[in-house]
Structures are given as C-alpha cells and as structure tokens.
N, C-alpha and C positions, 0 to 999 in steps of 0.2 A: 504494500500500500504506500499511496508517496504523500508524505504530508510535508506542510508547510513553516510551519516554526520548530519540528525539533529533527536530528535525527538519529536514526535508525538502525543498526548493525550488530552484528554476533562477531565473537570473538572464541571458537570453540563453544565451551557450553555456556557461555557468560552473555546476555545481552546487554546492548546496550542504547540506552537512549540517551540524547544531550540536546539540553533546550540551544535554539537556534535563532534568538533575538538579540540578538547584537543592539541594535538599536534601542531599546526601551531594557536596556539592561538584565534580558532574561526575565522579564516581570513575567507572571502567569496572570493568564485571563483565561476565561471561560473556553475558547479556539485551544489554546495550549491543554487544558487537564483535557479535555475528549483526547484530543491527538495521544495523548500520554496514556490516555485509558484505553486506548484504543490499539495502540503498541503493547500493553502490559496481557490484553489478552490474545494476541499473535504470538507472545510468546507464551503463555498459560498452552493454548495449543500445540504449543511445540513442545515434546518430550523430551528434544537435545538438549534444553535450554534448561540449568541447574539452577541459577544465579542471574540477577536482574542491579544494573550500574545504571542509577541516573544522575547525571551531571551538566 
C-alpha cells in the first residue's frame, strides 16, 4: 500500500514505519494515525514480521 506521510519497510523480521513530515515537524494528525494503523495491521498479517520500529 503507498501512503503519504510515513514510510514503510521490513528489515528481516523487524518492520518498520517512520513518520515522513518533515515539514510540520513529524506532528501526527488524524491522515498520519490511519496510515500508521493501517501499516500496523499489514504487518499483524504478516507472520514474518516478529517486531514493529516506529520512528
């Protein structure tokens, strides 16, 4: 899925999401926690996935 304020990547069995507002300083709004929820359960789906990194 391609979202637009954070992203997205595995790293073996580690995912990883990283907020991607530069601009407003990584604030979270309402756009940013869906994307984030939304990422959290892509990997809840994934059985590779041990371990979840947000930064």
């Amino acid at each position: 899925m391609a979202y637009e304020n954070i992203l997205v990547s595995t790293d073996g069995a580690i995912g990883l999401i990283q907020l991607n507002r530069p601009n407003v300083l990584n604030a979270l709004n309402g756009m940013v926690m869906t994307e984030v929820g939304n990422a959290l359960a892509e990997f809840d789906a994934n059985d590779a996935v041990r371990a979840i990194i947000i930064h």
